[in-house]
N, C-alpha and C positions, 0 to 999 in steps of 0.2 A: 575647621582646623587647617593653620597652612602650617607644614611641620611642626614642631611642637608649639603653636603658639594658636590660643583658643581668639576666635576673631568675632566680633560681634558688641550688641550693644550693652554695658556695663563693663565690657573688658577693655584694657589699655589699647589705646589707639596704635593701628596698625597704621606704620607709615611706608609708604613705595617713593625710594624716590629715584624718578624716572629717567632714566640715560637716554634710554629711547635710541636714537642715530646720531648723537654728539659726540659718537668715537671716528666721525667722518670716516667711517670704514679701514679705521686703525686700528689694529690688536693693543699695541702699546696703550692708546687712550679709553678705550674700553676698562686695560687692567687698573690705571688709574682711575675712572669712576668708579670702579670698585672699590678703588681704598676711598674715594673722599665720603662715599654714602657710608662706608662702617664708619669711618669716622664721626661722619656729623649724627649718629647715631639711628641711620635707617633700620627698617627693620627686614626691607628687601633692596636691593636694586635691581630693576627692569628693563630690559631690551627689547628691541624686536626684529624678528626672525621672518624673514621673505626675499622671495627670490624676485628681481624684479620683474623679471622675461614674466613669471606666473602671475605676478601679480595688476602689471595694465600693459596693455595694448601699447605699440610701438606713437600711437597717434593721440594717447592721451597727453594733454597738458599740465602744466602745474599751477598750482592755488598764485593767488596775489601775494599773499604774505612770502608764499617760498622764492616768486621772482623778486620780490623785493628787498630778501634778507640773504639772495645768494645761496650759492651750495657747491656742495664738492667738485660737481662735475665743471660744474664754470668756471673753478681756480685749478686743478688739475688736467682737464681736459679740453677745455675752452682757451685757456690762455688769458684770463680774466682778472681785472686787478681784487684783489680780495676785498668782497663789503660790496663792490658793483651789484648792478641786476643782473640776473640770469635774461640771457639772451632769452628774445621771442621764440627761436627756433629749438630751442631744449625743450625736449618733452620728459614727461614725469618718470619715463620710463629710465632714463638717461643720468640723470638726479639719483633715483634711487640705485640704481646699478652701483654709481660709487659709495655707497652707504649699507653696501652688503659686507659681512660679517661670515666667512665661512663655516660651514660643521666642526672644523680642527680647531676655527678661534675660540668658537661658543664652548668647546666642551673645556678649554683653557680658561674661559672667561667664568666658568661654574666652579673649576677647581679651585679658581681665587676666591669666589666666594665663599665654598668649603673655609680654605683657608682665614680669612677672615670673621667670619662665625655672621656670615649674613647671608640672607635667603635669596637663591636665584630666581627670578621671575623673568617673563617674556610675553611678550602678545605675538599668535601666529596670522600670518594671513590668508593660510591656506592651509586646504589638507595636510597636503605634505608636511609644512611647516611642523602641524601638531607630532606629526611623527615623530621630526627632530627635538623638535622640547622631549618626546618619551624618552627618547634613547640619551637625552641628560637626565634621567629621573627626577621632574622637577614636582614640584607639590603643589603648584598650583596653574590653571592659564586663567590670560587676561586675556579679555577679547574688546578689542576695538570699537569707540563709537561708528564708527564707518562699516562694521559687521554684525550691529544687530540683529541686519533682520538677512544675514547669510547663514541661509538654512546647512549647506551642506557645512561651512564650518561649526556652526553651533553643534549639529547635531555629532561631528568629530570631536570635538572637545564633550559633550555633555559623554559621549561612549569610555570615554577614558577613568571615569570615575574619579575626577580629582576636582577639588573647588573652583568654584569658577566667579572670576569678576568680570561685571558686565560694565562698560561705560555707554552712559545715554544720549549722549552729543546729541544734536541737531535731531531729535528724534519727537514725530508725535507720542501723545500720552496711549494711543492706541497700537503705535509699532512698540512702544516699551510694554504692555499689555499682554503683546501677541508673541514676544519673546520670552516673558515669563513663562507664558501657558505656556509655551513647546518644549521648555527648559523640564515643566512640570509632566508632560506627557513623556518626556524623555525620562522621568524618572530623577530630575536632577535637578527639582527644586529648592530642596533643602540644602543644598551644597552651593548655593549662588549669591552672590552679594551684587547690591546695583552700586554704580558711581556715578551721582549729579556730574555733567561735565557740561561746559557752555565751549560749543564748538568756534570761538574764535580765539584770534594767536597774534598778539598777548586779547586776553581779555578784560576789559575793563571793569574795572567794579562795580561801575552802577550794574552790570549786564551779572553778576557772580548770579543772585537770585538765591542764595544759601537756605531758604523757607522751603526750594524745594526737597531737599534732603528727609526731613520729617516729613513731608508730602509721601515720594514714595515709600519712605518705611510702615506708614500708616496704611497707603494704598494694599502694600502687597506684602508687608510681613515677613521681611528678609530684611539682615544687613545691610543697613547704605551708609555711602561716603560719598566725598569729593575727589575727583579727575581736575586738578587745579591747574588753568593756564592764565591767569595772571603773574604779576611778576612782585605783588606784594609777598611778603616775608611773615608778615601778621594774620593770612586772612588763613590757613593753616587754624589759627588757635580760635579764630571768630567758627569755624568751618565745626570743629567738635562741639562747640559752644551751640551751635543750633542741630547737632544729633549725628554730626558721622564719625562712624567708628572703624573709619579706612579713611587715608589720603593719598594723593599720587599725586607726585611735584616733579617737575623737570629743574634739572640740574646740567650746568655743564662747566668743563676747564676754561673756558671762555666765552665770556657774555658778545665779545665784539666779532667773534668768529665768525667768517660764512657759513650759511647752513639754515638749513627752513626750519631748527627750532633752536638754535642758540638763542637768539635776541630776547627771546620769552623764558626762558630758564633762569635758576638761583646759580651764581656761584657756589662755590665753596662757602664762603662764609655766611652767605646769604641760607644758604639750606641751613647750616649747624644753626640760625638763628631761627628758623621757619619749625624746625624741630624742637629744637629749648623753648619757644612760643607756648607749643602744643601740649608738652611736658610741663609746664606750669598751668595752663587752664584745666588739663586734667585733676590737678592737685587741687585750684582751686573749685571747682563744678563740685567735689566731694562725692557722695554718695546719695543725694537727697532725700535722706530720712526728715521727717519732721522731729522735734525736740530737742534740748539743751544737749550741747557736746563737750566735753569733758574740762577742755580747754578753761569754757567758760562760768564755770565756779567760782572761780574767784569773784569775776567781778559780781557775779551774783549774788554772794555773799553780805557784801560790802553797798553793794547796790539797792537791793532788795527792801523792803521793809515791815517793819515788825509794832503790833498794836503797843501803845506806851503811853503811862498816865499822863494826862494831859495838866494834873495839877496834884498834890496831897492826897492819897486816899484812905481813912481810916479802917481797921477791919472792919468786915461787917456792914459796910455799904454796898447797897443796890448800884449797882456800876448803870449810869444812864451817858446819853450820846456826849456830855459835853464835858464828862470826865477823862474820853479815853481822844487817841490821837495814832497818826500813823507816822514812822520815823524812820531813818535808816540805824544800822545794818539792819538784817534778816535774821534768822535765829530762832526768832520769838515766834509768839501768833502770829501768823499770815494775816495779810487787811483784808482777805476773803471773810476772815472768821468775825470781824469788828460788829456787824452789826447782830451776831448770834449770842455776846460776848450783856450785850443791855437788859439788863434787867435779870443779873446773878450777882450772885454777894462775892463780893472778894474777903478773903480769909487773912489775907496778913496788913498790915500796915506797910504802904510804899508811898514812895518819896516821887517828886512832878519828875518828870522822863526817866522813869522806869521801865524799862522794858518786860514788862507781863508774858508770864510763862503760863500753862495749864496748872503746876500746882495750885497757884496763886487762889485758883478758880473756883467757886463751890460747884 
């Protein structure tokens, strides 16, 4: 359960769609990804919560894709033309700093969501972090492909007794293995859901691999979904279509932004259409009972066919195979019954494409 809404598989697809640090460390643009994910009909939107100082060393670097799609600190603090690379000399530490969100914003940023009847979510990246999700009383944490296998945060989030989504990024099948089991030692296996995520940004679709989703649900008997970092709009509804019952989509106010995840995120309309996708596969996937559905009576009816004299038959004739025949509508005999049907007397006089009923029958 993340607040009142039952998450898992047969139930309506849970969708997150991910703000992530696309508010470039703005309160303003923050409270606006709020409004666009209720709009486009999420069912959370998602942030996340770190402090940089805590979270890397002054001498870590940053990924390719984030020098190559720019970021806060190199249009704000660099003096950088917007869409340039992030200088060599910017470290990740630097980058993130401008992408920090304080305590005063977040607990503003939850009361929008109150207000808008949409669920606040967050991924921490540290102790502390978790703390601050508590003291927004949130209902669920996400935990980072890049935290799997962070024992002291898992085992802070598994203590808090609230659901937990795991994403598998870059992960062997034995770190996602060894994360379950500790989840499970902790006590807090039941309450975990995995997300398929293919750790590059954008990723490409030959690379999605969506087979794996039913992989791990089979594996290990939990909730799984997709962590989507492609920039298709469709693969959302291909994504419930092969078994998740969670999605997590980045979105942002501008696809041309600087910033290490705009370039790979949905617009605005692009989400409202990534969601309406999902929402229609749902409806079509149905429920997969076997047998006829209600719907289809009709043509059943019409379609169907029914045993019927193939020529004159007097009463009192021995009904043999090359008096009777099979015909449409439905109604009558079933042509299951035709050949049980040879060698009984028929009781009245009927006319060639009569449709033979049981009285008829001796």
């Amino acid at each position: 359960m993340i607040g009142h809404r039952k998450v898992g598989h047969g139930e309506r697809t849970y969708v997150i769609a991910e703000a992530g640090v696309n508010h470039d460390g703005r309160l303003e643009k923050a409270l606006e990804l709020v409004d666009v994910a209720a709009a486009a009909g999420a069912d959370a939107v998602k942030f996340q919560v770190f402090r940089a100082a805590e979270l890397v060393t002054a001498a870590a670097g940053v990924a390719e894709y984030q020098r190559a799609t720019g970021g806060r600190g190199q249009r704000d603090t660099l003096g950088g033309p917007a869409g340039a690379r992030i200088p060599s000399r910017t470290s990740q530490r630097d980058m993130l700093a401008g992408l920090e969100l304080s305590r005063r914003d977040f607990a503003q940023v939850h009361a929008h969501c109150v207000e808008r009847g949409i669920e606040f979510l967050a991924t921490p990246f540290g102790v502390n972090d978790v703390d601050r999700l508590l003291a927004l009383n949130v209902r669920a944490i996400k935990i980072a492909s890049t935290d799997l296998d962070n024992v002291p945060l898992l085992r802070k989030a598994a203590d808090t007794g609230l659901p937990l989504i795991v994403s598998t990024g870059a992960s062997t099948a034995e770190e996602i293995a060894g994360c379950v089991e500790r989840l499970r030692t902790w006590d807090a296996g039941d309450r975990v859901a995995l997300l398929h995520c293919v750790s590059r940004y954008p990723t490409p679709l030959e690379a999605a691999n969506l087979r794996v989703i039913a992989a791990l649900r089979e594996r290990f008997g939990v909730p799984c979904g997709f962590s989507d970092h492609t920039t298709s709009t469709r693969i959302g509804a291909w994504a419930v279509a092969a078994g998740a019952c969670l999605l997590e989509k980045h979105f942002t106010l501008d696809r041309d932004a600087p910033g290490p995840d705009h370039g790979m995120s949905l617009d605005a309309e692009g989400l409202t259409a990534y969601i309406s996708g999902v929402r229609e596969v749902e409806v079509a996937l149905g429920c997969g009972a076997l047998g006829m559905t209600e719907p289809e009576g009709e043509v059943r009816a019409v379609a169907r066919r029914s045993v019927v004299a193939a020529r004159p038959i007097r009463a009192g004739t021995v009904l043999s195979p090359d008096l009777l025949t099979v015909k449409r509508p439905a109604g009558g005999i079933p042509p299951t019954e035709l050949e049980a049907l040879v060698g009984r007397h028929i009781l009245v006089d009927v006319g060639a494409d009569t449709t033979l009923t049981r009285d008829m029958i001796q």
